[in-house]
C-alpha positions as a Markdown table, in Angstrom:
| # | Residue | x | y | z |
|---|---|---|---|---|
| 1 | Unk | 114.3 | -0.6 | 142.5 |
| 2 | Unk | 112.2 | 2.0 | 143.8 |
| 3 | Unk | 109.3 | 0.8 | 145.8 |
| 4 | Unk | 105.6 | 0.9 | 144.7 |
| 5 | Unk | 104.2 | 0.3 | 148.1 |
| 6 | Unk | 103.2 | 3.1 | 151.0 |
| 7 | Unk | 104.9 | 2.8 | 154.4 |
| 8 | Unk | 103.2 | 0.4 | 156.3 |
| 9 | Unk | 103.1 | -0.7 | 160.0 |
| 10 | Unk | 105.4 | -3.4 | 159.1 |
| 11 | Unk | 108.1 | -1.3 | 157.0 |
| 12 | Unk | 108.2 | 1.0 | 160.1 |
| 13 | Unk | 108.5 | -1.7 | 162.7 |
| 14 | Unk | 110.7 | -3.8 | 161.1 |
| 15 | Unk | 112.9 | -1.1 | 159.5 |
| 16 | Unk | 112.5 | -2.9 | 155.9 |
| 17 | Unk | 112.2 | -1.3 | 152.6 |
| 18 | Unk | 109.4 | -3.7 | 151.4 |
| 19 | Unk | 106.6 | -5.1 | 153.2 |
| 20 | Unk | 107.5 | -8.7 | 152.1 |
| 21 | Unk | 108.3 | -11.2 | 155.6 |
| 22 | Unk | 110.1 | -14.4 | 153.9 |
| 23 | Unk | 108.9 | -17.2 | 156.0 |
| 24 | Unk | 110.9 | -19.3 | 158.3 |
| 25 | Unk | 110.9 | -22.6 | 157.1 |
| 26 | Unk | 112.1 | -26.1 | 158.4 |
| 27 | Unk | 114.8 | -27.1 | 155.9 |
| 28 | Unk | 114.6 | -24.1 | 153.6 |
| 29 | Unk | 115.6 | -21.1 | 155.4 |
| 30 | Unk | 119.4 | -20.8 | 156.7 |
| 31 | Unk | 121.5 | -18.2 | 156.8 |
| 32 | Unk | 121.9 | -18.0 | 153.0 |
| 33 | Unk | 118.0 | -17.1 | 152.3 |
| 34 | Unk | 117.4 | -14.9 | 155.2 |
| 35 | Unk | 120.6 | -12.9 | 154.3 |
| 36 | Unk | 119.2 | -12.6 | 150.5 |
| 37 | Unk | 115.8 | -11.4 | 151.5 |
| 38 | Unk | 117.3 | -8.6 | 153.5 |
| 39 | Unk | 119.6 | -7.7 | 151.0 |
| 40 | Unk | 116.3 | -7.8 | 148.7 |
| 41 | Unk | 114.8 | -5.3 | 151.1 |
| 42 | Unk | 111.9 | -8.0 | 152.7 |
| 43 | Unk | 112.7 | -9.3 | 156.5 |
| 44 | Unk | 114.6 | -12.5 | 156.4 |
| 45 | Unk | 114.1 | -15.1 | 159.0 |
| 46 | Unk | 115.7 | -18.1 | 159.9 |
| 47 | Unk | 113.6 | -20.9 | 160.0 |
| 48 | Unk | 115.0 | -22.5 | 164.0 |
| 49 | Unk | 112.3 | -25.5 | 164.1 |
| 50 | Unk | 114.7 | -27.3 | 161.8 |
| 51 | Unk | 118.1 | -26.6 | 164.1 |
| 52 | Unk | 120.1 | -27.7 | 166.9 |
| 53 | Unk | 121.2 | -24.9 | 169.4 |
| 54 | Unk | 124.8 | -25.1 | 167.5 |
| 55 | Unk | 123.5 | -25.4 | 164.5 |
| 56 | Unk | 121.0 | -22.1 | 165.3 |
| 57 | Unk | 124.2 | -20.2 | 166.4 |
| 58 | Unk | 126.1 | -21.0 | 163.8 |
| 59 | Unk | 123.2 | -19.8 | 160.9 |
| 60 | Unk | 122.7 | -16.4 | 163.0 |
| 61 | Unk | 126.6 | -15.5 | 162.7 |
| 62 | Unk | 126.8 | -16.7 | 159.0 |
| 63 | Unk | 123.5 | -14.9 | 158.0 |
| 64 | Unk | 124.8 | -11.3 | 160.1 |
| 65 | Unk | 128.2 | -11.6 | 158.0 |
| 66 | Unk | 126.3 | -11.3 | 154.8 |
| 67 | Unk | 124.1 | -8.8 | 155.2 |
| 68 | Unk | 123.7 | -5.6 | 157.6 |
| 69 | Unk | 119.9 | -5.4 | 157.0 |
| 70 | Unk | 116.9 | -6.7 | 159.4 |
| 71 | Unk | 117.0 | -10.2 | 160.1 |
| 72 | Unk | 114.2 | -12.2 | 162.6 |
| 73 | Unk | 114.4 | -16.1 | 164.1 |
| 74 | Unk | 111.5 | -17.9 | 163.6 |
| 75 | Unk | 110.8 | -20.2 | 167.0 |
| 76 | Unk | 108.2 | -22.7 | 166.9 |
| 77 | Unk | 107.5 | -22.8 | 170.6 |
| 78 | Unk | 106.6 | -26.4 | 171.5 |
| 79 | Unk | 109.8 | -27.3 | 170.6 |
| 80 | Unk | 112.3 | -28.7 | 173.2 |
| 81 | Unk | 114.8 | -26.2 | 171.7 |
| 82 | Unk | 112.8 | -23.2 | 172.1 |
| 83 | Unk | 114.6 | -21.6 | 175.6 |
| 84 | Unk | 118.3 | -22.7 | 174.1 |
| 85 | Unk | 117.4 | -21.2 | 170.9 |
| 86 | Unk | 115.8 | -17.5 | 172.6 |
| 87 | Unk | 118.8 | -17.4 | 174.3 |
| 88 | Unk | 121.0 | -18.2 | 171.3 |
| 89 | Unk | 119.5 | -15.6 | 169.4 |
| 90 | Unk | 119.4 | -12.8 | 172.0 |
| 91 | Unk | 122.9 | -13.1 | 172.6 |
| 92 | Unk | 123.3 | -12.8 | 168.9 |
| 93 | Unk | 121.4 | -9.5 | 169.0 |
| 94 | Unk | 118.7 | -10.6 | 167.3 |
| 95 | Unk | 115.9 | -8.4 | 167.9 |
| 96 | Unk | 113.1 | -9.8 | 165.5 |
| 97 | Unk | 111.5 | -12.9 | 167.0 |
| 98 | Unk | 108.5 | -14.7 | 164.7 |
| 99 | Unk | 107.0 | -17.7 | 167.5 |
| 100 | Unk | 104.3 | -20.0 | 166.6 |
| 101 | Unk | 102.9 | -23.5 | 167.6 |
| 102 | Unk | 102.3 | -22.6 | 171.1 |
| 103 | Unk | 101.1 | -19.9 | 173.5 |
| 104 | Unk | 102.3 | -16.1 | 172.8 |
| 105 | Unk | 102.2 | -15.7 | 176.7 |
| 106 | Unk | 105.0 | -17.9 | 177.1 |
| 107 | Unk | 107.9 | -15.7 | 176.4 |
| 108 | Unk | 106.6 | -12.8 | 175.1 |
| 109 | Unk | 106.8 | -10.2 | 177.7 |
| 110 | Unk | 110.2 | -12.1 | 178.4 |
| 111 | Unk | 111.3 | -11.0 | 175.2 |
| 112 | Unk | 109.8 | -7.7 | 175.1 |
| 113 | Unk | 111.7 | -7.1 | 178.1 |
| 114 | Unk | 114.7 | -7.6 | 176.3 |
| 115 | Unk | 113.3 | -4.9 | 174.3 |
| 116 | Unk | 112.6 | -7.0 | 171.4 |
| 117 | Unk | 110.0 | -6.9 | 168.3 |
| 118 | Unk | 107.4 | -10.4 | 169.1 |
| 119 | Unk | 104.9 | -11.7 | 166.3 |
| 120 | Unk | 103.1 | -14.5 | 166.8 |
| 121 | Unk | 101.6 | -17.0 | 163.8 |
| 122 | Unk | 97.7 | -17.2 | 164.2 |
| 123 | Unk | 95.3 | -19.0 | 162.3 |
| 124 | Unk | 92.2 | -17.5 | 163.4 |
| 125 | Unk | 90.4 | -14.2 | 164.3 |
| 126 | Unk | 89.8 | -15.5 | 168.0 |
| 127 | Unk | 93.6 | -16.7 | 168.5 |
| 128 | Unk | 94.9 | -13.4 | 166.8 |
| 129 | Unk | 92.7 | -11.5 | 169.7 |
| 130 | Unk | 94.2 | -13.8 | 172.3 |
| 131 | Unk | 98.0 | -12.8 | 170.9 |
| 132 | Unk | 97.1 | -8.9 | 171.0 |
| 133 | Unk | 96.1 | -9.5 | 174.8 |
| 134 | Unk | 99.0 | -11.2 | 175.1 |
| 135 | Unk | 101.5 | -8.7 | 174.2 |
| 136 | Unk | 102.8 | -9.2 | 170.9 |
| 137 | Unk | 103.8 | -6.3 | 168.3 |
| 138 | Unk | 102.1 | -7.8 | 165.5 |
| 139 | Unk | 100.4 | -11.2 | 164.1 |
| 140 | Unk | 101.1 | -13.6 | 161.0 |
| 141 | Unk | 97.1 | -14.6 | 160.0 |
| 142 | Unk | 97.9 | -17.9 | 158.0 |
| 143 | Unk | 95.4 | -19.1 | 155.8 |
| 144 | Unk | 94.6 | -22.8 | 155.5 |
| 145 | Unk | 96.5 | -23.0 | 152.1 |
| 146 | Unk | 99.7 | -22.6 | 153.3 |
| 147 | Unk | 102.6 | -25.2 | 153.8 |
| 148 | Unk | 103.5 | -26.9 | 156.7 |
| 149 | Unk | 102.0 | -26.7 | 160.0 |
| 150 | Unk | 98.1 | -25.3 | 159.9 |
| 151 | Unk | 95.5 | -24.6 | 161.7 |
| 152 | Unk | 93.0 | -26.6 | 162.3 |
| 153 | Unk | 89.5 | -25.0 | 161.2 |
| 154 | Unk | 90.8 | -24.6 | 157.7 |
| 155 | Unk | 89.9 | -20.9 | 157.2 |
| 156 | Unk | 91.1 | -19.7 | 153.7 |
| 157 | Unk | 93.5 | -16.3 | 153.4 |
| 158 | Unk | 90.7 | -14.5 | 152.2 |
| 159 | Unk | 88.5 | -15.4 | 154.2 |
| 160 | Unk | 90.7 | -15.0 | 157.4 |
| 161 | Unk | 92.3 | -11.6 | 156.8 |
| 162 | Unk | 89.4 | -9.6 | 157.1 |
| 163 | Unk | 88.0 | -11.1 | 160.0 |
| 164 | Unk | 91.0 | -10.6 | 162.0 |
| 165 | Unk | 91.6 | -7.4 | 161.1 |
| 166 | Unk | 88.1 | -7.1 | 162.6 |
| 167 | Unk | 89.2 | -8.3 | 165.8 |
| 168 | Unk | 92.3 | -6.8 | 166.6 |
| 169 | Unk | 94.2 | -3.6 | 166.5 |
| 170 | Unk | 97.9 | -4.2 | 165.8 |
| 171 | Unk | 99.6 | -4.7 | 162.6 |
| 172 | Unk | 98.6 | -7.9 | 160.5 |
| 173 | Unk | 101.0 | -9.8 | 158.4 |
| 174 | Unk | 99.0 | -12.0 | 155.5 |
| 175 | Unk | 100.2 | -15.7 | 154.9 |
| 176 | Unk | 98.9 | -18.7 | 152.8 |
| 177 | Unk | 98.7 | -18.6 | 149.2 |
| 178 | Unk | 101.2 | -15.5 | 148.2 |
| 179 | Unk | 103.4 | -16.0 | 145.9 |
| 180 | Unk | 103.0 | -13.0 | 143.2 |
| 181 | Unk | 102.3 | -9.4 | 143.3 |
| 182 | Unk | 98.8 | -9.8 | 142.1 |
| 183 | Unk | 98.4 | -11.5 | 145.7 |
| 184 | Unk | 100.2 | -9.3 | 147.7 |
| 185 | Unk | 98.1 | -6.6 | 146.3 |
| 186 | Unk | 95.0 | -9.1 | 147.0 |
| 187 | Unk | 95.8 | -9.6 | 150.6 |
| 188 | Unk | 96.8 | -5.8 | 151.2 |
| 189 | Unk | 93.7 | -4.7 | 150.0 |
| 190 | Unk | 92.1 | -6.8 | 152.4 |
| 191 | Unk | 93.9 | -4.6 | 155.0 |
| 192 | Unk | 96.8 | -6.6 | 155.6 |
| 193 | Unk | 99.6 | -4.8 | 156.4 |
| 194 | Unk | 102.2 | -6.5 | 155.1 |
| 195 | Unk | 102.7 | -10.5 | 153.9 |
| 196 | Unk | 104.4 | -13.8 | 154.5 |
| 197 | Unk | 105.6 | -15.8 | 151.9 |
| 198 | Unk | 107.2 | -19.5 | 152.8 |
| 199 | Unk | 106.9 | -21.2 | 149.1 |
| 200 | Unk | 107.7 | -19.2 | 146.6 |
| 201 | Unk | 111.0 | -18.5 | 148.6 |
| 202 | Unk | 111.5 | -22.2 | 149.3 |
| 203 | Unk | 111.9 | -22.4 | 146.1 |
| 204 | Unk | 114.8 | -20.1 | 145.5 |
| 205 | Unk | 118.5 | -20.7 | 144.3 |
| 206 | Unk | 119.5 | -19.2 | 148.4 |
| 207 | Unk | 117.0 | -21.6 | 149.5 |
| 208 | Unk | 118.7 | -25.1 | 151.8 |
| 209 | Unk | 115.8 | -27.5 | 150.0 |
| 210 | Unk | 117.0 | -29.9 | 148.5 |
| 211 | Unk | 117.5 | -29.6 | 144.4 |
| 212 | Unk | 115.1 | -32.8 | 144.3 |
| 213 | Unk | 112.2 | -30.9 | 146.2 |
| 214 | Unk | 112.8 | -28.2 | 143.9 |
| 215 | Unk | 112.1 | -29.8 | 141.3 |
| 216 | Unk | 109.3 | -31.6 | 142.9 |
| 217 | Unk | 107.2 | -28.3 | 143.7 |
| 218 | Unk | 107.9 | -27.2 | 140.4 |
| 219 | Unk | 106.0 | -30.0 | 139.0 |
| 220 | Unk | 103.0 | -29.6 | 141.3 |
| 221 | Unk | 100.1 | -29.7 | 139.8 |
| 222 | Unk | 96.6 | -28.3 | 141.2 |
| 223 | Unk | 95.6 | -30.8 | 143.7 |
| 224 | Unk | 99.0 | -32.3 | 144.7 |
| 225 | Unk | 98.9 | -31.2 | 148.1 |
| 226 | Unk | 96.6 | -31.8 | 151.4 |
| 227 | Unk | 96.5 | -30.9 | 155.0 |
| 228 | Unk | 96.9 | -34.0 | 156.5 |
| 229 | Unk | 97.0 | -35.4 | 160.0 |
| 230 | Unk | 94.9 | -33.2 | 161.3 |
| 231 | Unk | 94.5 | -35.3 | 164.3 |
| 232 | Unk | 98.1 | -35.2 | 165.4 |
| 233 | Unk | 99.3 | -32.2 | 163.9 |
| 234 | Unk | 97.8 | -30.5 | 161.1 |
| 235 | Unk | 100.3 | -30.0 | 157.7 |
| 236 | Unk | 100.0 | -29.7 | 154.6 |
| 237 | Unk | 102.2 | -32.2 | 152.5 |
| 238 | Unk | 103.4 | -32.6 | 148.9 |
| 239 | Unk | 101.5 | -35.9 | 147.2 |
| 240 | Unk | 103.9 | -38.8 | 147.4 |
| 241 | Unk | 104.6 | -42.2 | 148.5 |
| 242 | Unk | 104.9 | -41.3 | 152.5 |
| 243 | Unk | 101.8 | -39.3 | 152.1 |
| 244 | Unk | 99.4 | -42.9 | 150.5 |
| 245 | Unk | 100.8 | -44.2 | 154.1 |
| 246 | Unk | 99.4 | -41.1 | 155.9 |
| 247 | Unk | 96.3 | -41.4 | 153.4 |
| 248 | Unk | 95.8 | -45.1 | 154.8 |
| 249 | Unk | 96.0 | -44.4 | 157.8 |
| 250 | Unk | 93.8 | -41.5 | 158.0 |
| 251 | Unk | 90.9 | -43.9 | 156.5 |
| 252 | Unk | 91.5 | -46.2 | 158.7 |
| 253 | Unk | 91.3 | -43.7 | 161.6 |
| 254 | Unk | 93.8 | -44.8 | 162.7 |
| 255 | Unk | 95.7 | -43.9 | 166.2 |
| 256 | Unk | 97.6 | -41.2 | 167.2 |
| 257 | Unk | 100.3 | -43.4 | 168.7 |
| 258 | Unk | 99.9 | -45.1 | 164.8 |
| 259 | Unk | 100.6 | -41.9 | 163.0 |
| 260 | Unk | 103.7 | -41.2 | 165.3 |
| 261 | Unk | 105.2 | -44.3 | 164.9 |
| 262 | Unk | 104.9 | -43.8 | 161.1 |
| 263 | Unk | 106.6 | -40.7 | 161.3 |
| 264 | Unk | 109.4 | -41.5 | 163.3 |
| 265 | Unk | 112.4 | -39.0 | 163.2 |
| 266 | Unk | 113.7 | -37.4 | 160.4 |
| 267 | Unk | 111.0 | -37.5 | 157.8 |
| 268 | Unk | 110.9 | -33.8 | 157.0 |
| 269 | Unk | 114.7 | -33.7 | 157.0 |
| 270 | Unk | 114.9 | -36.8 | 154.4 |
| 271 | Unk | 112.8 | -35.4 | 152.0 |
| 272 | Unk | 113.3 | -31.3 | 151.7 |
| 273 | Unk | 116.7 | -31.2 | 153.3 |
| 274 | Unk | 118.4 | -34.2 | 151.9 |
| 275 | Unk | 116.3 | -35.2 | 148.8 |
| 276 | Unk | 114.0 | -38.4 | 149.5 |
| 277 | Unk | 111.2 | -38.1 | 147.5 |
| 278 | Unk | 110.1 | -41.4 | 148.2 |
| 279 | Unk | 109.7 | -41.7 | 151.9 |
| 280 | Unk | 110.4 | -38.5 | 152.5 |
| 281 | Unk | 107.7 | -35.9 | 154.6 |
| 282 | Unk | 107.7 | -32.8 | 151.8 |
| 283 | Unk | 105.5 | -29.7 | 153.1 |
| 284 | Unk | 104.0 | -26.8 | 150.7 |
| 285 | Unk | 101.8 | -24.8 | 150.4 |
| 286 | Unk | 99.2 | -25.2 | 147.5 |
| 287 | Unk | 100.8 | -22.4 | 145.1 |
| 288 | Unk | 103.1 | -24.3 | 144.2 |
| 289 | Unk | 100.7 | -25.1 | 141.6 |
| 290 | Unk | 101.8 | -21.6 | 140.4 |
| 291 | Unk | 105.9 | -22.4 | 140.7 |
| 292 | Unk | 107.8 | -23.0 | 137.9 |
| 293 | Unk | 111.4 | -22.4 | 138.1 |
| 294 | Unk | 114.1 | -21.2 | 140.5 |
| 295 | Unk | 115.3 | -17.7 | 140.6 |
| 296 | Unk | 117.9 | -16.3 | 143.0 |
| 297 | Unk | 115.8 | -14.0 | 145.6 |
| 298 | Unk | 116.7 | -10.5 | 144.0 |
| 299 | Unk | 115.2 | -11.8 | 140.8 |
| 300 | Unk | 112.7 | -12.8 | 142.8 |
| 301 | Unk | 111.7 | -9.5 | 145.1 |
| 302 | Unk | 112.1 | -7.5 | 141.5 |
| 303 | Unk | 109.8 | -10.1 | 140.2 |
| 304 | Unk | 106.9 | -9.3 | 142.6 |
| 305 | Unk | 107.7 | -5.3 | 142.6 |
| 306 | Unk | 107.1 | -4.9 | 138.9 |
| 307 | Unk | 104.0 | -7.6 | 139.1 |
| 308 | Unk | 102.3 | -5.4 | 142.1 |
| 309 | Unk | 103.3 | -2.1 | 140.4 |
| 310 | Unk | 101.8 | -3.8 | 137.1 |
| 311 | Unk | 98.5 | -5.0 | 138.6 |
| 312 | Unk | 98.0 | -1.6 | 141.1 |
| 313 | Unk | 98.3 | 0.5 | 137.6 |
| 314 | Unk | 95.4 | -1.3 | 136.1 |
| 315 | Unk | 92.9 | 0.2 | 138.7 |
């Protein structure tokens, strides 16, 4: 399909056809996804947060076999994997590196030494500013409604996009609440360069989630979803059982030492990986209001051209 959008920062720096950046989630996106996305003419990433160094290696290899396109790792920084998995994917050739949850100074220049693309996930106009003087290519702004890990001053997409393209000069990548091409246009008009979308591809045939959590963000309703913890870590969960024991405990203001107890090991992997929906830690973003039924990613990717190209035409 031809593409309605003008060459952007992002299309240029990423050498992608589309400038669509499927997320890289915990549990959702393995070599299958990121593959389908760059076959789909977006930038695939692997999500690493959720991976062992083998595991990492073995995803990269799998993911270059199936497509020739652009493909990015996703590193969550404060990880105790983080210098196993840079290493893992540099000797991969990866040369797309998406960090987040910790400081862009830590490996940045490192990695732009190895003459590497880095882009760092922000959540605020001031820490976008503080990535740009740090030396990164290009920023992720996530807005407050996103899944999984947030910020912690809860400033909505909207809100946040303008204000950092206010503050900084390189190329912006929207996140937090896209999951159509009515909101891709939205954000881009905002003067985002390109956007991130995490839930609407979790939520894929290509994605690793389990089937269960599938079907449980498909039956998310408006309100079934909160940023919780925000003491600990910030995230945003899916309602159920394991989040009333993260509600109680939040009333009761409870420790941090309480909240880590009751999270344990594993939680995130039992639900979205393996299917718990009882006890199970399930993190989304709040479109999945909006999500209602599982198409492959081409399906997908076409379905969000002809929205944007749809909603563009009637201004």
């Amino acid at each position: 399909m031809s593409t309605p959008f003008k060459n952007s920062r992002i299309t240029e720096l990423f050498s992608i056809q589309y400038p669509i950046i499927q997320a890289g989630m915990v549990y959702c996106s393995g070599a299958k996804l990121a593959a389908a996305s760059a076959n789909a003419g977006c930038l695939g990433i692997i999500g690493a947060g959720s991976m062992r160094p083998d595991l990492l290696d073995q995803q990269i290899k799998k993911a270059q076999s199936l497509t020739n396109n652009s493909l990015a790792v996703n590193i969550p920084l404060l990880y105790k994997y983080a210098n196993e998995h840079i290493e893992i994917a540099l000797k991969n050739g990866i040369k797309i590196f998406f960090t987040s949850a910790g400081s862009p100074k830590k490996y940045t220049q490192y990695l732009k030494e190895k003459g590497c693309i880095v882009v760092h996930v922000t959540s605020s106009p001031e820490l976008a500013l503080k990535c740009q003087q740090a030396g990164v290519d290009a920023v992720v702004a996530e807005g407050f409604e996103a899944g999984g890990h947030n910020g912690r001053d809860e400033i909505t997409t909207m809100s946040l996009i303008p204000q950092v393209v206010k503050a900084v000069d390189i190329p912006i990548i929207a996140a937090g609440g896209i999951s159509s091409g009515q909101s891709i246009l939205a954000t881009l008009a905002l003067g985002a360069d390109a956007v991130q979308i995490g839930s609407r591809f979790a939520c894929t045939q290509e994605s690793s989630a389990h089937i269960n959590f599938k079907n449980a963000i498909m039956a998310a309703k408006s309100g079934d979803t909160s940023l919780s913890m925000k003491e600990l870590v910030p995230v945003r969960l899916l309602k159920n059982p394991f989040y009333e024991k993260v509600l109680q405990l939040e009333k009761s203001c409870a420790s941090k030492e309480a909240f880590i107890q009751l999270l344990g090991t594993g939680r995130a992997r039992d639900g979205m990986l393996e299917g718990d929906m009882v006890e199970g830690e399930l993190e989304i973003g709040q479109v999945s209001a909006l999500i209602d039924d599982i198409p492959s990613v081409a399906q997908l990717v076409d379905r969000l051209l002809n929205e944007y190209r749809t909603t563009l035409e009637k201004f």
